[in-house]
BAKOL-729203 format. One record per residue: x, y, z of N, C-alpha, C in turn; residue number from 1. Coordinates in Angstrom, 3 decimals, decimal comma. Last residue first. Example, Ala and Ser with C-alpha at 12.3 -4.5 7.8 and 13.67 -1.06 7.14 Angstrom:
residues 2
    neast   nnorth      nup   caeast  canorth     caup    ceast   cnorth      cup pos
   12,850   -2,250    7,080   13,670   -1,060    7,140   12,900    0,030    7,870   2
   13,190   -5,690    7,800   12,300   -4,500    7,800   13,200   -3,300    7,800   1
This chain:
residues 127
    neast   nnorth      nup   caeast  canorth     caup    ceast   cnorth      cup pos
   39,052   20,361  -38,714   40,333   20,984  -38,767   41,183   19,898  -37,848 127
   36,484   19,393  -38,874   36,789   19,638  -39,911   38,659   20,067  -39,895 126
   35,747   19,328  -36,113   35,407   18,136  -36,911   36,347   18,185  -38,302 125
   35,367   22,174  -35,648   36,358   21,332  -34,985   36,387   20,128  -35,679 124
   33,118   23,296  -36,966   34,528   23,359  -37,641   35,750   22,394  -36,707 123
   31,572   21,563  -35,870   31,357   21,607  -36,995   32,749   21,939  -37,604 122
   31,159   22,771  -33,084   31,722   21,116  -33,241   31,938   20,981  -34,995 121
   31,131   25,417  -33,855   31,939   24,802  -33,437   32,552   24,096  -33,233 120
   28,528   25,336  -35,339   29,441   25,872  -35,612   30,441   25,139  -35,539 119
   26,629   24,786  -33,120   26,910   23,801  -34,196   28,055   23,853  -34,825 118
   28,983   24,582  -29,850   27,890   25,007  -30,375   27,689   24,431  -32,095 117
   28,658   22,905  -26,714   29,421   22,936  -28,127   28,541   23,542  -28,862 116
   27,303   21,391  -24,304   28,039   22,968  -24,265   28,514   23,421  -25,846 115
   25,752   19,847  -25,097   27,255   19,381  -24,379   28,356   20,948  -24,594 114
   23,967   20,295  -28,083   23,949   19,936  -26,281   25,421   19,685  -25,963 113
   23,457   21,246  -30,346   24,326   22,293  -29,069   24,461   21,554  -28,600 112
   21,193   19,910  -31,424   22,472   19,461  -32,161   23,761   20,493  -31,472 111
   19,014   20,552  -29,137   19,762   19,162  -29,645   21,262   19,253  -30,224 110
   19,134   23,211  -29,818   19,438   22,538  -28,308   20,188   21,254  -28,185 109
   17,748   22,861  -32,543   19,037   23,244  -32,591   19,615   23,773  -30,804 108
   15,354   21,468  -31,851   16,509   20,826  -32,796   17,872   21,750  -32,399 107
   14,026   23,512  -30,405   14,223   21,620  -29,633   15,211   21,286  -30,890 106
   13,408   25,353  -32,102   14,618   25,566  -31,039   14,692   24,242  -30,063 105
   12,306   24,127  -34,232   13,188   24,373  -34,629   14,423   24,675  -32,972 104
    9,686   23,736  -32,559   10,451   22,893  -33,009   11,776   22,738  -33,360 103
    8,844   26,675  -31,978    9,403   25,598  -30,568   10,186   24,424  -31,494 102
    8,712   26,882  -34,829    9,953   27,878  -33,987   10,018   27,094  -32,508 101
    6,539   26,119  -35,492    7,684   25,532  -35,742    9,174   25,881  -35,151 100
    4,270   27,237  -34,465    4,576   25,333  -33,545    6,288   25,131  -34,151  99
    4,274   29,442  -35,025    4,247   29,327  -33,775    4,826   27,966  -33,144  98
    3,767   29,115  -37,895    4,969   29,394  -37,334    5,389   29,712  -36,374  97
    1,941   27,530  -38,399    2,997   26,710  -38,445    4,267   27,170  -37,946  96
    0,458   29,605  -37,765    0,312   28,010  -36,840    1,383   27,473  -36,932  95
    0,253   31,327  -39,455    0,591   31,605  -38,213    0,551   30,752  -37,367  94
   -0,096   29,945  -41,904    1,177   30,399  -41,557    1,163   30,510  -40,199  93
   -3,084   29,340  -41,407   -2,049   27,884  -41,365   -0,575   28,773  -41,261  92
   -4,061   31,868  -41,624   -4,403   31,236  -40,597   -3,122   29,937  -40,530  91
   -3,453   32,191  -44,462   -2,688   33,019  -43,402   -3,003   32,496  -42,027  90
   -4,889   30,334  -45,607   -3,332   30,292  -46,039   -2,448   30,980  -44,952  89
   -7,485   30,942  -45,300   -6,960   30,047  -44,489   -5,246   29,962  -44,586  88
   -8,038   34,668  -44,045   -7,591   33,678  -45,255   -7,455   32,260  -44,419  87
  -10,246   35,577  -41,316   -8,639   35,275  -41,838   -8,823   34,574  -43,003  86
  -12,536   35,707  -39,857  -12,093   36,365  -41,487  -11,015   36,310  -42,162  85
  -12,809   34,632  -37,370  -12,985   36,566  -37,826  -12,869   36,964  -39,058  84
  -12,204   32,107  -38,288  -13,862   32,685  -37,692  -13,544   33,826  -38,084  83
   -9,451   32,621  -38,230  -10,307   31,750  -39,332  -11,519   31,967  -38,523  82
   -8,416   33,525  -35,494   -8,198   33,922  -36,778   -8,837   33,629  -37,848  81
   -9,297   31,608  -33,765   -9,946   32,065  -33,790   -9,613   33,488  -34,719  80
   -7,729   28,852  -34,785   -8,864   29,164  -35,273   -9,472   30,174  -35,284  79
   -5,180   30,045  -34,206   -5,588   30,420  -35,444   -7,316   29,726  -35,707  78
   -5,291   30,118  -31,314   -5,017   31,399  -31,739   -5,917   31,450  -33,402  77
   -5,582   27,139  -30,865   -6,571   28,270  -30,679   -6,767   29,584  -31,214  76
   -3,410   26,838  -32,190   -4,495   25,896  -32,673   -5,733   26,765  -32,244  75
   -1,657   27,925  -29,720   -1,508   27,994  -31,542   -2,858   27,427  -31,813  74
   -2,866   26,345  -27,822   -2,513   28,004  -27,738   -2,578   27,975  -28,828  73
   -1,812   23,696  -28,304   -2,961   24,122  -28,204   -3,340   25,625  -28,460  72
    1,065   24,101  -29,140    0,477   24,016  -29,956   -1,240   23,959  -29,776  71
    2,285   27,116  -26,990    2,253   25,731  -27,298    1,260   25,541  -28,280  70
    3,803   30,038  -28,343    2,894   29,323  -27,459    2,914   28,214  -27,910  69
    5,055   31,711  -30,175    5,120   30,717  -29,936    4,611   30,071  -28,947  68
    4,396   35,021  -30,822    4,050   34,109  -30,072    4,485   33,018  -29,598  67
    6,314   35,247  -33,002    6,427   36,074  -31,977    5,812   35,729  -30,673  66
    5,500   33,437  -35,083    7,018   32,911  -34,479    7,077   34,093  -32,992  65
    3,010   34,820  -35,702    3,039   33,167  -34,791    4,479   32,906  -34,218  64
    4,093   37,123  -36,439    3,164   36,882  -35,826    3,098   35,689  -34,879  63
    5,288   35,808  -38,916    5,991   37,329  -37,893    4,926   37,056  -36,510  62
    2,933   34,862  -40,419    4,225   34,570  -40,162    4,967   34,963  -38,892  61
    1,566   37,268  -40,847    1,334   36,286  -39,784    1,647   35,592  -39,488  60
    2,834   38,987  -42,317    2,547   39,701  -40,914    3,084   38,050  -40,027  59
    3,456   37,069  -44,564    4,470   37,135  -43,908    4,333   38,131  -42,401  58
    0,275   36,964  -45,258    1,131   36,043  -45,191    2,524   36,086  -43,846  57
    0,356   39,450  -46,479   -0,201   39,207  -45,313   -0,157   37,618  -44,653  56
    2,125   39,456  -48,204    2,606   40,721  -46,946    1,933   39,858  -45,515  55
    0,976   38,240  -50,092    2,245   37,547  -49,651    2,363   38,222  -48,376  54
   -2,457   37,188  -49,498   -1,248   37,919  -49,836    0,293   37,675  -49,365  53
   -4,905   36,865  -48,090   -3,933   35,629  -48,149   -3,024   36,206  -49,147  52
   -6,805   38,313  -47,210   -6,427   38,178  -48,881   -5,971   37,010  -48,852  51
   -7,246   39,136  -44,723   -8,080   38,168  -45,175   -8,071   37,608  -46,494  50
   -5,857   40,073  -42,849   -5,511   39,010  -42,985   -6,254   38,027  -44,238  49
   -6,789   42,801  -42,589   -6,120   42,674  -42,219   -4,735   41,490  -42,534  48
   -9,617   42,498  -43,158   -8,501   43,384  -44,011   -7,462   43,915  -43,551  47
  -10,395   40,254  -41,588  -10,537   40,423  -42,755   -9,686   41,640  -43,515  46
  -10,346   41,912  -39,431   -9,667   40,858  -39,647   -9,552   40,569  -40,887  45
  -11,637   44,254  -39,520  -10,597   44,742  -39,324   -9,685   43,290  -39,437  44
  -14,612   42,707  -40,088  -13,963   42,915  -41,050  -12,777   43,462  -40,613  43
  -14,481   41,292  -37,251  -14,550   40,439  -38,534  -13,922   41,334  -39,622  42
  -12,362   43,093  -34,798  -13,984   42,721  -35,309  -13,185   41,876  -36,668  41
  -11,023   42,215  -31,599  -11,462   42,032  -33,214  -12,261   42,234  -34,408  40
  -12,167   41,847  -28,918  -11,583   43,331  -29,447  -11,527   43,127  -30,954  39
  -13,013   39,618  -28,802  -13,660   40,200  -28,245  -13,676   41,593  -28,691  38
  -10,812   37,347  -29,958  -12,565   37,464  -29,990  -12,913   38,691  -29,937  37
   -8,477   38,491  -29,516   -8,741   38,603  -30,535  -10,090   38,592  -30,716  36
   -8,503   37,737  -26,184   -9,082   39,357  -27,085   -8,985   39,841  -28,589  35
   -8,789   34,961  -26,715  -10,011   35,837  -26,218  -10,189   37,590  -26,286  34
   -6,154   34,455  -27,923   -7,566   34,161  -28,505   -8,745   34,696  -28,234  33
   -4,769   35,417  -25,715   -4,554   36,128  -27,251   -6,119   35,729  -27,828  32
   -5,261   33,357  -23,695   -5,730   34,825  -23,541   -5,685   35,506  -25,199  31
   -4,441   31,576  -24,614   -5,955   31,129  -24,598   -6,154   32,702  -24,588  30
   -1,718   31,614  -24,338   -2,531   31,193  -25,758   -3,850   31,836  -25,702  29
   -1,335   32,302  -21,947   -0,825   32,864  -22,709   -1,859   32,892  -24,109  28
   -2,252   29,926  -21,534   -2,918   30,977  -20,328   -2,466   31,964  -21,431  27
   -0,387   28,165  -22,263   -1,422   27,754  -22,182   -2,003   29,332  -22,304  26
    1,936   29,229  -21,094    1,756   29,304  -22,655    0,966   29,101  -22,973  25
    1,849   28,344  -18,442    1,692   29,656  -18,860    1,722   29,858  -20,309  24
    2,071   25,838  -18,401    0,678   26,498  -17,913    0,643   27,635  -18,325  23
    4,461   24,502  -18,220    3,833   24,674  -19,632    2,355   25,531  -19,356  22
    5,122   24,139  -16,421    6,248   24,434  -17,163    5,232   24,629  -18,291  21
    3,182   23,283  -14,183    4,084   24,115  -14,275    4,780   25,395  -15,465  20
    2,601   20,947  -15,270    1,611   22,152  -15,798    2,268   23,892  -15,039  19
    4,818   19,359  -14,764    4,528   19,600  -16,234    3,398   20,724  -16,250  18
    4,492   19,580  -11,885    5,765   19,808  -12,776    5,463   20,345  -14,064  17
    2,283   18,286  -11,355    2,261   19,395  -11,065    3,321   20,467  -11,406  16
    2,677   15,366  -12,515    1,736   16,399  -13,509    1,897   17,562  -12,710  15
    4,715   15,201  -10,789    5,253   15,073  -12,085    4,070   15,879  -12,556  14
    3,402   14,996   -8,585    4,350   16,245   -8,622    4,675   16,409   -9,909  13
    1,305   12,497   -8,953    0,768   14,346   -8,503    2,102   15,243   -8,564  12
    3,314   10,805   -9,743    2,722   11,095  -10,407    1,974   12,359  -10,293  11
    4,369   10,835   -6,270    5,532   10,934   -7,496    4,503   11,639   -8,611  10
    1,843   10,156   -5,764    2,759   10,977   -5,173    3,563   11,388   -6,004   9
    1,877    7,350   -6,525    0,845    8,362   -7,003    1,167    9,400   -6,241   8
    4,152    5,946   -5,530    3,851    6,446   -6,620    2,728    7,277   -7,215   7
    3,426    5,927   -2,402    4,610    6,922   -3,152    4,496    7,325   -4,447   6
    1,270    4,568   -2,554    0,829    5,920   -2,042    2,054    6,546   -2,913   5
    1,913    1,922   -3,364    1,055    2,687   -4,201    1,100    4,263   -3,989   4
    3,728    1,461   -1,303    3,916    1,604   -2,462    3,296    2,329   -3,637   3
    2,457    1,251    0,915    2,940    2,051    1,136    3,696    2,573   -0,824   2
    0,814   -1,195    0,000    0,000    0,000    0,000    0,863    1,266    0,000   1
């Protein structure tokens, strides 16, 4: 019994760990979405976002990598971009470029780790 208790112990700190570390991107997310609702209107979205243009494209580009919130947050953000009038082309940039910039900085942590940077191990390898 004394067993069970530790591990579901262990398991309440671990999920109290993880919503830790990630609660605020959450909270983060959810908030952008709610005053995009609220303060937004349809057409200032719409002519804002709503061509799917290259410019407007690259706002929302600019946009999602400035955010990066987690991919719920993202997923929220741009639906509630696509209800107000967003293009879908510009709705999917600003998703991809919220989720891809956490991605991109989990790869290049990765190919750093051990203090070395890519560069570095890169030209050391080479000389």
């Amino acid at each position: 019994m004394d067993m069970i208790l530790h591990e579901l112990g262990h398991g309440l700190l671990m999920a109290v760990g993880m919503f830790w570390q990630t609660g605020w991107s959450l909270v983060l997310g959810f908030t952008i979405s709610a005053v995009l609702q609220s303060v937004v209107s349809a057409d200032q979205m719409r002519r804002a976002f709503g061509g799917g243009s290259v410019r407007e494209i690259a706002f929302a580009t600019l946009a999602g990598a400035a955010s990066s919130s987690c991919s719920y947050a993202s997923a929220a953000i741009m639906r509630t971009l696509f209800k107000k009038g967003a293009a879908l082309v510009t709705s999917l940039a600003f998703l991809f470029a919220s989720t891809n910039l956490v991605l991109g900085s989990a790869l290049s942590s990765t190919c750093c780790s051990g203090g070395n940077s890519c560069s570095a191990s890169g030209s050391a390898a080479s000389s």
